[in-house]
N, CA, C and O atoms as CSV, one atom per row, in Angstrom:
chain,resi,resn,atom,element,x,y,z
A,1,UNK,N,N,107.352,144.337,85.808
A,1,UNK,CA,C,107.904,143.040,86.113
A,1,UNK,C,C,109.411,143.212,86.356
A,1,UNK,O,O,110.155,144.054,85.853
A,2,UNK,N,N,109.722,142.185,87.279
A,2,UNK,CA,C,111.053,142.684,87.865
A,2,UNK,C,C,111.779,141.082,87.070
A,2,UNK,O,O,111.229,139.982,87.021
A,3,UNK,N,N,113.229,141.494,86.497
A,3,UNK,CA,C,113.654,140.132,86.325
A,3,UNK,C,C,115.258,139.628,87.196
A,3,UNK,O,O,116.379,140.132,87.119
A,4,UNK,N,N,114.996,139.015,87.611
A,4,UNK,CA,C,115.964,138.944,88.976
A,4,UNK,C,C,116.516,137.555,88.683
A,4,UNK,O,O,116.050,136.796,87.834
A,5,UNK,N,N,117.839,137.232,89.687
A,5,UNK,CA,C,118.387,135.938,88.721
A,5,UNK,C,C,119.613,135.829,88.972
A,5,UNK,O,O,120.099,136.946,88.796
A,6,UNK,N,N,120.688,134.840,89.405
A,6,UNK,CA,C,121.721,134.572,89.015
A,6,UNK,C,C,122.098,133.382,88.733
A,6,UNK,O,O,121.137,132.626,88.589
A,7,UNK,N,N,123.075,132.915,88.597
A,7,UNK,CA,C,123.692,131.233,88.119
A,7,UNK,C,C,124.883,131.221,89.138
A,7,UNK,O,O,125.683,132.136,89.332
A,8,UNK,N,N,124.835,130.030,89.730
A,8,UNK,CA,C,125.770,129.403,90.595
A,8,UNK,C,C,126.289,127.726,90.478
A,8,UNK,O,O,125.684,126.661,90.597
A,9,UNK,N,N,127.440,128.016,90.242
A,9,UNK,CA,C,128.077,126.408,89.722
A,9,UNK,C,C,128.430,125.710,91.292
A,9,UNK,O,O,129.140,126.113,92.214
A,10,UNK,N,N,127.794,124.786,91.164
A,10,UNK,CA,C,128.007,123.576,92.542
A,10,UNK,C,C,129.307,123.754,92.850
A,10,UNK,O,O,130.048,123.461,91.911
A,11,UNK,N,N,129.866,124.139,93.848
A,11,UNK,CA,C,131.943,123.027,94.028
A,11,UNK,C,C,131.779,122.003,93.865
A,11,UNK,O,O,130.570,121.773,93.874
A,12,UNK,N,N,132.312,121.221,93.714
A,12,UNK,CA,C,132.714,119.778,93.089
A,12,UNK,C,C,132.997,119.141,94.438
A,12,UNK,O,O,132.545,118.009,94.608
A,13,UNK,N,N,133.672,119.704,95.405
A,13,UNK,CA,C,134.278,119.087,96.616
A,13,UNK,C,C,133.319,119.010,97.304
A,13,UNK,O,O,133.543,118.274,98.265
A,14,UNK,N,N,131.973,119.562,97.288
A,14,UNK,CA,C,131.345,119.715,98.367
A,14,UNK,C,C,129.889,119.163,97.759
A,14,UNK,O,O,129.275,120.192,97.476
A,15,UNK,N,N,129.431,118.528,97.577
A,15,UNK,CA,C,127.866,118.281,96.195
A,15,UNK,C,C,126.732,118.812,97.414
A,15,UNK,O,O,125.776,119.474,97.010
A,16,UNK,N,N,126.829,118.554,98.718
A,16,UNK,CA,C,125.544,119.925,99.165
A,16,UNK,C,C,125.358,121.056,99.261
A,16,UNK,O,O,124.274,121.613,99.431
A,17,UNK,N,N,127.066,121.830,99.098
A,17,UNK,CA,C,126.656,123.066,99.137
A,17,UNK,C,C,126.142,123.896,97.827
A,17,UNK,O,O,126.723,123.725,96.756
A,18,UNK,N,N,125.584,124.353,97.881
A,18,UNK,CA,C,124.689,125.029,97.073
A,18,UNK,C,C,125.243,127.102,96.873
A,18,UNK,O,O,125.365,127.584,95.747
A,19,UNK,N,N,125.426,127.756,97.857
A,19,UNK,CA,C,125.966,128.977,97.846
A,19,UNK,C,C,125.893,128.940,99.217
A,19,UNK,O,O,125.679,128.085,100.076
A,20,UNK,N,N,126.242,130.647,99.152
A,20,UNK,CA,C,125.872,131.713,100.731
A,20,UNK,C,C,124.973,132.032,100.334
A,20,UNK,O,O,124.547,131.978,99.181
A,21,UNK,N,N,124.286,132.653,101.799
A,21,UNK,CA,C,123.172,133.045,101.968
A,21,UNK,C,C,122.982,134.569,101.244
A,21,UNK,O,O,121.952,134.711,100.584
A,22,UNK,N,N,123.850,135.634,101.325
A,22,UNK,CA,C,124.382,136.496,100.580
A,22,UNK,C,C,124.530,136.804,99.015
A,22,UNK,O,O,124.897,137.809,98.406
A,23,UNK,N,N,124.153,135.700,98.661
A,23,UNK,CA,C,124.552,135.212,96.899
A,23,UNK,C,C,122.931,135.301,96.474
A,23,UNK,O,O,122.623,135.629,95.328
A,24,UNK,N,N,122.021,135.015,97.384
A,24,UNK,CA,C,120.573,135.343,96.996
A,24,UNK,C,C,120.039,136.296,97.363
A,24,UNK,O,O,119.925,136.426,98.581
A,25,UNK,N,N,119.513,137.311,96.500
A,25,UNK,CA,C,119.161,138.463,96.526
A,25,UNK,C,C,117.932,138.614,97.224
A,25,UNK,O,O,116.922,137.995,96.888
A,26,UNK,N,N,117.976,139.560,98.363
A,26,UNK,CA,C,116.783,139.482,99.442
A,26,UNK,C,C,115.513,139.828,98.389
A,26,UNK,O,O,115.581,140.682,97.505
A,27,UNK,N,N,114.155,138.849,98.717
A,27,UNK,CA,C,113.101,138.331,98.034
A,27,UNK,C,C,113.677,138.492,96.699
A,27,UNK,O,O,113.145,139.404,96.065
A,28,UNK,N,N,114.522,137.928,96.148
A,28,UNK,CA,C,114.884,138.011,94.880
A,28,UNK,C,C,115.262,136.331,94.593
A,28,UNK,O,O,114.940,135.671,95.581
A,29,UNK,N,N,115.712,135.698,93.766
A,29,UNK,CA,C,115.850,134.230,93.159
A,29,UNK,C,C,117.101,134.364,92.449
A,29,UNK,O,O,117.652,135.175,91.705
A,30,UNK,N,N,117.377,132.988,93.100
A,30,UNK,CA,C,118.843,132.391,92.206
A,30,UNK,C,C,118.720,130.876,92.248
A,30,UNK,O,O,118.415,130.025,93.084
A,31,UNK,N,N,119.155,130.925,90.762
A,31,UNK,CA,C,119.235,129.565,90.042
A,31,UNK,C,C,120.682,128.826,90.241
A,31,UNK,O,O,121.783,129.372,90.172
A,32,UNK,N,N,120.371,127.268,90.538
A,32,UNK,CA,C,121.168,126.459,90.600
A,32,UNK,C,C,120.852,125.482,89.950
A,32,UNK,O,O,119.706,125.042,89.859
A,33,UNK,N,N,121.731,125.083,89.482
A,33,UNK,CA,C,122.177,124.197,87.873
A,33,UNK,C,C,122.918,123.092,88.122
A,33,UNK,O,O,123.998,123.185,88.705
A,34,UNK,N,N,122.414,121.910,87.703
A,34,UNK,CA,C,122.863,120.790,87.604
A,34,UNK,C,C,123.714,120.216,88.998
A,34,UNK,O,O,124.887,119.905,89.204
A,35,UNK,N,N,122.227,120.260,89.991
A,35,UNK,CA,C,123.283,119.747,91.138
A,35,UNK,C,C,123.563,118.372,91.597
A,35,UNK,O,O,122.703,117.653,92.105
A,36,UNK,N,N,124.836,118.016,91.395
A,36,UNK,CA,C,125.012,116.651,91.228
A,36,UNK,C,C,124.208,115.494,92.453
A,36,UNK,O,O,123.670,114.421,92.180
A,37,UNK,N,N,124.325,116.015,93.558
A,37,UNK,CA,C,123.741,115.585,94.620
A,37,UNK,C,C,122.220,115.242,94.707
A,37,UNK,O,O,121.800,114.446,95.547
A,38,UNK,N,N,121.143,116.082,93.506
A,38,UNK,CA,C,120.145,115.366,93.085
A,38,UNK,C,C,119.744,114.845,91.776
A,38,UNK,O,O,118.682,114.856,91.154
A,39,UNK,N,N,121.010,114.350,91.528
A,39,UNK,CA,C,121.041,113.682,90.113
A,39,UNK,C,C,120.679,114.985,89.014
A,39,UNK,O,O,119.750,115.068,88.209
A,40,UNK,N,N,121.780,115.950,89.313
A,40,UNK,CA,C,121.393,116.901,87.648
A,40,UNK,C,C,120.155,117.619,88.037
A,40,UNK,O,O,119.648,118.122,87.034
A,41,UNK,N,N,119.528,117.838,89.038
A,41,UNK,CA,C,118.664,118.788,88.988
A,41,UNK,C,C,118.548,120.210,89.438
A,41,UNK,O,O,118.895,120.695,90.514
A,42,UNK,N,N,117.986,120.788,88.392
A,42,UNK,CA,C,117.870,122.253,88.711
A,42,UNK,C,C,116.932,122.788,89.534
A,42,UNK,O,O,115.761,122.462,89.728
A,43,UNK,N,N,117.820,123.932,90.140
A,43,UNK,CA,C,117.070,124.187,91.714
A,43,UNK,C,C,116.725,126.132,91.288
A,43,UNK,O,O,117.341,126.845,90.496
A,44,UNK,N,N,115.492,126.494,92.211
A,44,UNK,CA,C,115.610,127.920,92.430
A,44,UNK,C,C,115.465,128.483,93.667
A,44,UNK,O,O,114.293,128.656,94.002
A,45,UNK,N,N,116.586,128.933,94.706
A,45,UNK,CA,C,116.671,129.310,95.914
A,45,UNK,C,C,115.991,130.979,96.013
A,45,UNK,O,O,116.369,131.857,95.237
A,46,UNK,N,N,114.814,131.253,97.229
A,46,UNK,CA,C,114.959,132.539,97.456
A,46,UNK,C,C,114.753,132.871,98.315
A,46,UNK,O,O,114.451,132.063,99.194
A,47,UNK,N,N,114.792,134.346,98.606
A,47,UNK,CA,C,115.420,134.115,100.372
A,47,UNK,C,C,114.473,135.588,100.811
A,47,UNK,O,O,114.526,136.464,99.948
A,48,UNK,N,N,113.795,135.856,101.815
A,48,UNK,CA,C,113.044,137.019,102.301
A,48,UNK,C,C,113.558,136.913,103.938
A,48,UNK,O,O,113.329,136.081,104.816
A,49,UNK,N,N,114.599,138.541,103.893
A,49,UNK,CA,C,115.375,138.367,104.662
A,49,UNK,C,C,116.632,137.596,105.348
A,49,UNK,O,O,117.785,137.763,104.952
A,50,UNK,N,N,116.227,136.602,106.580
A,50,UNK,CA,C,117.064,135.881,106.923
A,50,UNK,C,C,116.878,133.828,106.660
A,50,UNK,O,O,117.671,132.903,106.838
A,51,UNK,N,N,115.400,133.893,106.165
A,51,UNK,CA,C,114.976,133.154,105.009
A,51,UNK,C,C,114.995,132.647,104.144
A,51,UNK,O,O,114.684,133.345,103.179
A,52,UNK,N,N,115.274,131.460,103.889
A,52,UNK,CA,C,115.727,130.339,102.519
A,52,UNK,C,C,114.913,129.696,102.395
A,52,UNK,O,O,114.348,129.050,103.277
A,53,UNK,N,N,114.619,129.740,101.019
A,53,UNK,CA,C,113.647,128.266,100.444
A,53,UNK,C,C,114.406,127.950,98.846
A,53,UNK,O,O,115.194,128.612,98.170
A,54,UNK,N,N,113.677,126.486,98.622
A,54,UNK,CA,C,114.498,126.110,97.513
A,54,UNK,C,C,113.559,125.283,97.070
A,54,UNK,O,O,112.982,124.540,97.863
A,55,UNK,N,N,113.264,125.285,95.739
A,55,UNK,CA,C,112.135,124.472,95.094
A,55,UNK,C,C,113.442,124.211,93.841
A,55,UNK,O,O,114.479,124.795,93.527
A,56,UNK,N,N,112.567,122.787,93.301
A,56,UNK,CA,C,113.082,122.076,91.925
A,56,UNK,C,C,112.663,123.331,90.784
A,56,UNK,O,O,111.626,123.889,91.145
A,57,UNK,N,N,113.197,123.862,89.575
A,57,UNK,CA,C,112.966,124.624,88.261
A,57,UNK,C,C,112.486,124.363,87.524
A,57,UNK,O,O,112.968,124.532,86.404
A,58,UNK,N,N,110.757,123.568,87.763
A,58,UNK,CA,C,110.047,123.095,87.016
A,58,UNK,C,C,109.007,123.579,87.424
A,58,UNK,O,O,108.797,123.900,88.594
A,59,UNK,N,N,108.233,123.685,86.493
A,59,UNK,CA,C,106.629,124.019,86.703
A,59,UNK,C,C,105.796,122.907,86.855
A,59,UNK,O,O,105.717,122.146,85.891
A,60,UNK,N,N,105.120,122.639,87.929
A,60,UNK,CA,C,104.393,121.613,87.774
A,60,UNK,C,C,103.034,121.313,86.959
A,60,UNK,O,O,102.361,120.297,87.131
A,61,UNK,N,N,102.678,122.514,85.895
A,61,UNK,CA,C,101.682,122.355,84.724
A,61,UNK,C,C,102.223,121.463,83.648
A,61,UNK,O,O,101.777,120.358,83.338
A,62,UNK,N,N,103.453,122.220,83.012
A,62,UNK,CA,C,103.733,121.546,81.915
A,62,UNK,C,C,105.328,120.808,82.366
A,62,UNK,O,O,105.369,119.741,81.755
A,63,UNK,N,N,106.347,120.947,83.017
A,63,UNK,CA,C,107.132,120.808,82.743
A,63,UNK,C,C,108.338,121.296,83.066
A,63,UNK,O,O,109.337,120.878,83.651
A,64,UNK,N,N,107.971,122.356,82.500
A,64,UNK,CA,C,108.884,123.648,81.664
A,64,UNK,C,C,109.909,124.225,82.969
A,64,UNK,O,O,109.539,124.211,84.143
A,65,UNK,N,N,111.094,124.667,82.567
A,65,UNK,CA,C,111.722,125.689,83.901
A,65,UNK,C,C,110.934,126.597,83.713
A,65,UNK,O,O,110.234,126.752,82.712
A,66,UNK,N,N,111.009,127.582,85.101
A,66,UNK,CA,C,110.403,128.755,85.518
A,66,UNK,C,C,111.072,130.072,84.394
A,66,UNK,O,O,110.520,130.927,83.702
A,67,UNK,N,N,112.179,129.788,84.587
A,67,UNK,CA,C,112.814,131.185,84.242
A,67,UNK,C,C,113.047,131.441,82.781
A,67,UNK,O,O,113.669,130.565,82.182
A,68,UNK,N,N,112.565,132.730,81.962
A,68,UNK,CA,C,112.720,133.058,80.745
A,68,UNK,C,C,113.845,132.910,80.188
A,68,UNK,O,O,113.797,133.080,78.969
A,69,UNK,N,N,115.009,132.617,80.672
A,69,UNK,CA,C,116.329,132.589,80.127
A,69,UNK,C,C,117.216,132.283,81.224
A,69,UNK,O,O,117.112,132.782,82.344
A,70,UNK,N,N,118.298,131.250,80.784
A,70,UNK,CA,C,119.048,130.629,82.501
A,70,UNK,C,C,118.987,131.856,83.589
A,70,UNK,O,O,119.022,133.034,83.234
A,71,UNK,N,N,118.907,131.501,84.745
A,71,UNK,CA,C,118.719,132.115,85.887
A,71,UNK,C,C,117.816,133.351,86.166
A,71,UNK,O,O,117.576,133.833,87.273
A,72,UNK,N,N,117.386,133.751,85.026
A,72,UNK,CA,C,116.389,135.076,84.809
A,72,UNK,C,C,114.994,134.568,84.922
A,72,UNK,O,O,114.537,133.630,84.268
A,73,UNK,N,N,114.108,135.556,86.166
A,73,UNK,CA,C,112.670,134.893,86.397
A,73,UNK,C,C,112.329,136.306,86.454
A,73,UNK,O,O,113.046,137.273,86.710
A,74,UNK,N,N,110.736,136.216,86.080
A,74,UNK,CA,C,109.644,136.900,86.158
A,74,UNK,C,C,109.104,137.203,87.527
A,74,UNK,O,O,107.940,136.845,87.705
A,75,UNK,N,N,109.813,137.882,88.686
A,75,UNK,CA,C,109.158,138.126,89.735
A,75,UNK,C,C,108.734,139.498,90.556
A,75,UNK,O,O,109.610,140.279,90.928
A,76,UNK,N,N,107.435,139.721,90.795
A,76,UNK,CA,C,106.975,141.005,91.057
A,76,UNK,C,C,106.328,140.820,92.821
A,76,UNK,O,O,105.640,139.915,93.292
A,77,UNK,N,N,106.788,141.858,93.366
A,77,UNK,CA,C,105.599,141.399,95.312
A,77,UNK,C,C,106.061,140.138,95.508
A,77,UNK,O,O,105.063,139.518,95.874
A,78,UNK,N,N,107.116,139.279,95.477
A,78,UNK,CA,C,107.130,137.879,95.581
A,78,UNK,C,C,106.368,137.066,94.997
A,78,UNK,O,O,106.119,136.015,95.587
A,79,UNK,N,N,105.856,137.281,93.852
A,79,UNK,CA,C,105.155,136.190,92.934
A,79,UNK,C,C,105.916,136.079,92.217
A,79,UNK,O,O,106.371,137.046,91.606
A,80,UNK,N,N,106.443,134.495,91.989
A,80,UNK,CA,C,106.734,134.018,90.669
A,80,UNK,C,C,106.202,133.610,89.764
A,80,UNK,O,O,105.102,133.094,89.959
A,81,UNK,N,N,106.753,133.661,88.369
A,81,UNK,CA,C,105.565,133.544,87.098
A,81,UNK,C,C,106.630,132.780,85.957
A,81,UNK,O,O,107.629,133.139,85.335
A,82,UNK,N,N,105.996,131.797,86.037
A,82,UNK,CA,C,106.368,130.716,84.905
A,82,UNK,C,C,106.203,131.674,83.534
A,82,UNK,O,O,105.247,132.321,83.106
A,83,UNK,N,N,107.351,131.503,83.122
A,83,UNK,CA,C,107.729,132.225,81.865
A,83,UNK,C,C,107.234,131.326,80.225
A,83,UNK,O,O,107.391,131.808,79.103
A,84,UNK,N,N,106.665,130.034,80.522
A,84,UNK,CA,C,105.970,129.452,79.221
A,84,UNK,C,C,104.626,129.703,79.561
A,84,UNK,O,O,103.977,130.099,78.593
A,85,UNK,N,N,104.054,129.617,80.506
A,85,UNK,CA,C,102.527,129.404,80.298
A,85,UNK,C,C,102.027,130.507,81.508
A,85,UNK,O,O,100.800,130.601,81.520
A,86,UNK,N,N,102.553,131.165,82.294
A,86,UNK,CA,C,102.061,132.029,83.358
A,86,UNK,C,C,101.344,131.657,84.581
A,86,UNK,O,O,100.501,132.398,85.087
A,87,UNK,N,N,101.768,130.179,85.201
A,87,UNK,CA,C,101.480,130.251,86.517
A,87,UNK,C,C,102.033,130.780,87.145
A,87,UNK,O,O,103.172,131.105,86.810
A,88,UNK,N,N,101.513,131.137,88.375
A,88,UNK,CA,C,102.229,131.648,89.426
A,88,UNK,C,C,102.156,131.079,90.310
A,88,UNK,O,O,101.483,130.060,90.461
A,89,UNK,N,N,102.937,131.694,91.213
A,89,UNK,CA,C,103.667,130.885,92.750
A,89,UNK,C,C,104.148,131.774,93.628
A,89,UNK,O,O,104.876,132.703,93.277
A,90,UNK,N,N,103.823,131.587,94.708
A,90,UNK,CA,C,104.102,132.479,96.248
A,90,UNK,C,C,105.641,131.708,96.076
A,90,UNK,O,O,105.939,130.514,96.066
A,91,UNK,N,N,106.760,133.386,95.899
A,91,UNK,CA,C,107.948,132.710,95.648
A,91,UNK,C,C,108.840,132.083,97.168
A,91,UNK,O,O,109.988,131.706,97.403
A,92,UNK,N,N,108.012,132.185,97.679
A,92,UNK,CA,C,108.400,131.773,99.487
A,92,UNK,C,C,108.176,130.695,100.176
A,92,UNK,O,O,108.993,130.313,101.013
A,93,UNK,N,N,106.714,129.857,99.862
A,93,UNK,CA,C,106.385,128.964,100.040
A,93,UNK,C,C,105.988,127.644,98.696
A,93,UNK,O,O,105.694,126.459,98.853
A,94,UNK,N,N,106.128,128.417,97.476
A,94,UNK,CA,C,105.838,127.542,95.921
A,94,UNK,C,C,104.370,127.416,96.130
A,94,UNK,O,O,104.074,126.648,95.214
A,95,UNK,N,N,103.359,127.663,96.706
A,95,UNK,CA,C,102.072,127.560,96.355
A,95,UNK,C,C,101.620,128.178,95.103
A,95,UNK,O,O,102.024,129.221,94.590
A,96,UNK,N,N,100.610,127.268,94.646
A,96,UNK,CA,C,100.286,128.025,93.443
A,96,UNK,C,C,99.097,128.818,93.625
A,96,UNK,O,O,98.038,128.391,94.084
A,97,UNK,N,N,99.441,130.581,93.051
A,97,UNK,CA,C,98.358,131.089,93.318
A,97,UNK,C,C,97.200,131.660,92.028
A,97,UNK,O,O,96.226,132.401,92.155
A,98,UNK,N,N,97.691,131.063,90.929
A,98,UNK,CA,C,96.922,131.275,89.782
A,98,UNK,C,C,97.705,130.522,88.533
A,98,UNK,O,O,98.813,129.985,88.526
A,99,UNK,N,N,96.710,130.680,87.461
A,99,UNK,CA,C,97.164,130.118,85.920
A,99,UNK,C,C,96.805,128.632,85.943
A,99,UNK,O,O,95.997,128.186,86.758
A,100,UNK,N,N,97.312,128.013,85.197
A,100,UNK,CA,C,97.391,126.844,84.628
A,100,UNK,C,C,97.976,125.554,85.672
A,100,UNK,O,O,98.431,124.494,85.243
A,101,UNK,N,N,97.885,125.806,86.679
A,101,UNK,CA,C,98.930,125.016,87.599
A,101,UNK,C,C,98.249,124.867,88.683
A,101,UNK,O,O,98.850,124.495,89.691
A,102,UNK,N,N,96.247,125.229,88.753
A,102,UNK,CA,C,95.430,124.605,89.202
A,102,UNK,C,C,95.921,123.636,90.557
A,102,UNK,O,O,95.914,122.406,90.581
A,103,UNK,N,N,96.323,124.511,91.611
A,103,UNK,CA,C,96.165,124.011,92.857
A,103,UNK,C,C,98.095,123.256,93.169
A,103,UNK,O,O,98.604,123.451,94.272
A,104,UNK,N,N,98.520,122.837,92.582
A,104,UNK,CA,C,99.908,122.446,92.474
A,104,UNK,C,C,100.932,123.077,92.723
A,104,UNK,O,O,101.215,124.056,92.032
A,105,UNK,N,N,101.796,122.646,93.843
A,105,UNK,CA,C,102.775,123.951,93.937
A,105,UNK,C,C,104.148,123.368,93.533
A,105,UNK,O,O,104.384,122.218,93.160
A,106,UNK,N,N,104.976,124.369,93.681
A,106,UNK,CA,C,106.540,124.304,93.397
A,106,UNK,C,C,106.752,122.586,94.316
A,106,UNK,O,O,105.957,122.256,95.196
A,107,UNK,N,N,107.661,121.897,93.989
A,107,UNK,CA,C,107.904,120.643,94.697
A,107,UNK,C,C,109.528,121.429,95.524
A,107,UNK,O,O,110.348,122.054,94.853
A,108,UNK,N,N,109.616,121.282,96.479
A,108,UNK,CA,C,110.427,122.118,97.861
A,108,UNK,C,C,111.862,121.337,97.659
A,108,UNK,O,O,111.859,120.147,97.345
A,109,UNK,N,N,112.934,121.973,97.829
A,109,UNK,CA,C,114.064,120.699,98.521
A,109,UNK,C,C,114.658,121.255,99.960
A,109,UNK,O,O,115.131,122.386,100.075
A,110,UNK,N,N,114.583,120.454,100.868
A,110,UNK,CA,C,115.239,120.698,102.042
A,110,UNK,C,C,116.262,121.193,101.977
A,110,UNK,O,O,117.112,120.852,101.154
A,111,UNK,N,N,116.417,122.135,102.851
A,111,UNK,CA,C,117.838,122.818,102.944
A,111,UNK,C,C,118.301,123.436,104.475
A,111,UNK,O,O,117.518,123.989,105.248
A,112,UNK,N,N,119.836,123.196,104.743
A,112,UNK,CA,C,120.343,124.070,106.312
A,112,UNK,C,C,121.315,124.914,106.214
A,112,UNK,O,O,122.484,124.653,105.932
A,113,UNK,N,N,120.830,125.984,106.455
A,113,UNK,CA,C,121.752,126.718,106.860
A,113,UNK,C,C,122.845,127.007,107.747
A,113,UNK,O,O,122.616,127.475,108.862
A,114,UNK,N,N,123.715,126.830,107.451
A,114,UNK,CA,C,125.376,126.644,108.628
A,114,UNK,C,C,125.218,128.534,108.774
A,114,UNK,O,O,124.732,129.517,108.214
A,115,UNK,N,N,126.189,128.015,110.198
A,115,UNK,CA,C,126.501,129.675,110.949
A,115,UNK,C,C,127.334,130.549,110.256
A,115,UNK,O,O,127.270,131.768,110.409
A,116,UNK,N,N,128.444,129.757,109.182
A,116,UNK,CA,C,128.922,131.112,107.967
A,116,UNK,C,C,128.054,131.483,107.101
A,116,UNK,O,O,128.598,132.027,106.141
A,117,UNK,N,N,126.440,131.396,106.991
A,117,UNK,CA,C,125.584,131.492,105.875
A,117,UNK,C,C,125.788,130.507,104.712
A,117,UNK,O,O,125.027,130.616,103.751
A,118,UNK,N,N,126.844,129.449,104.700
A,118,UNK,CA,C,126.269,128.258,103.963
A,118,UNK,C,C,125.270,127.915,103.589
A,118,UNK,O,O,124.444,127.840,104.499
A,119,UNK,N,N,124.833,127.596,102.438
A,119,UNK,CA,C,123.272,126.686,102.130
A,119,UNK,C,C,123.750,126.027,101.224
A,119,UNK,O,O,124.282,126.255,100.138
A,120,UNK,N,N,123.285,124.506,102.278
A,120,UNK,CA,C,123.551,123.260,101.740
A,120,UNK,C,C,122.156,122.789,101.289
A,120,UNK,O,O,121.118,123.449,101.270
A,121,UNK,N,N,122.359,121.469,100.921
A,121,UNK,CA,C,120.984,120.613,100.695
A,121,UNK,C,C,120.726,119.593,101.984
A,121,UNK,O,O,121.377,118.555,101.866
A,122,UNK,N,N,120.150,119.645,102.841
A,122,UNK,CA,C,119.603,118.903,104.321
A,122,UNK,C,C,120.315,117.706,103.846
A,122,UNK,O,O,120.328,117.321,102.676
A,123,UNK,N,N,121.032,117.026,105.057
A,123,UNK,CA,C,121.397,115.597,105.116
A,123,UNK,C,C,119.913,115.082,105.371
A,123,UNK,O,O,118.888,115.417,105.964
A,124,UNK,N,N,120.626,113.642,104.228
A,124,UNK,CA,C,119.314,112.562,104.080
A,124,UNK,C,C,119.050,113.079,102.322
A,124,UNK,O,O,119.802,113.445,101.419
A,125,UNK,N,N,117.522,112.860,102.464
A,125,UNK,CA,C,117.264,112.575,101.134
A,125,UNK,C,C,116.964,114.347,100.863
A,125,UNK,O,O,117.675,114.979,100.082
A,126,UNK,N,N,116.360,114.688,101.267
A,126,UNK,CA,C,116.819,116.444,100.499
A,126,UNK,C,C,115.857,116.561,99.583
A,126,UNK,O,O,115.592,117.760,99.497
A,127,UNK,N,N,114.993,115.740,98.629
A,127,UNK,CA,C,114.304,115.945,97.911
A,127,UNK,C,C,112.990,116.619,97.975
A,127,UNK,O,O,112.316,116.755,96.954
């Protein structure tokens, strides 16, 4: 098991941007924390290749964040694995592909990428 992971604090000046594209480790995950722009919610961005996705840090079985310890996740081949109860999830698309989480996937947040590798949260609702 691979544990992969970082923490990134919102700018204040900017509430969509989120990081660079660079800051997420190719098929690897990074955690974002308390982003004001969706009312305090925690996000996990990951990126395969030139590729971004961004799901909410909840499991949709119980609850729970994904990651065993802030920004640290359980991910092997691009599966992610909920660190309380062991669902998993295609860390690319949030489908669920086993455990406890019976058909339910990661819930997505829109996101665009600007031409300096910016990643913001999509104008509009983003959720």
């Amino acid at each position: 098991m691979v544990w992969a992971g970082w923490n990134v604090i919102v700018h204040a000046n900017d509430e969509r941007r989120l990081c660079r594209r660079a800051e997420i480790p190719d098929g690897g995950v990074l955690a974002v924390d308390s982003v004001a722009a969706l009312e305090g919610a925690d996000l996990l961005l990951t990126r395969r290749g030139g590729c971004v996705a961004a799901f909410h840090n909840v499991c949709p079985h119980a609850g729970h964040r994904l990651d065993w310890a802030p920004g640290e996740f359980l991910l092997r081949d691009g599966v992610l694995t909920c660190a309380a109860h062991g669902a998993s999830f295609d860390a690319f698309t949030g489908s669920c592909l086993g455990g406890p989480c019976r058909g339910e996937g990661l819930r997505p947040v829109a996101l665009e990428v600007l031409a300096d590798d910016a990643v913001l949260l999509a104008d509009g609702d983003g959720r």
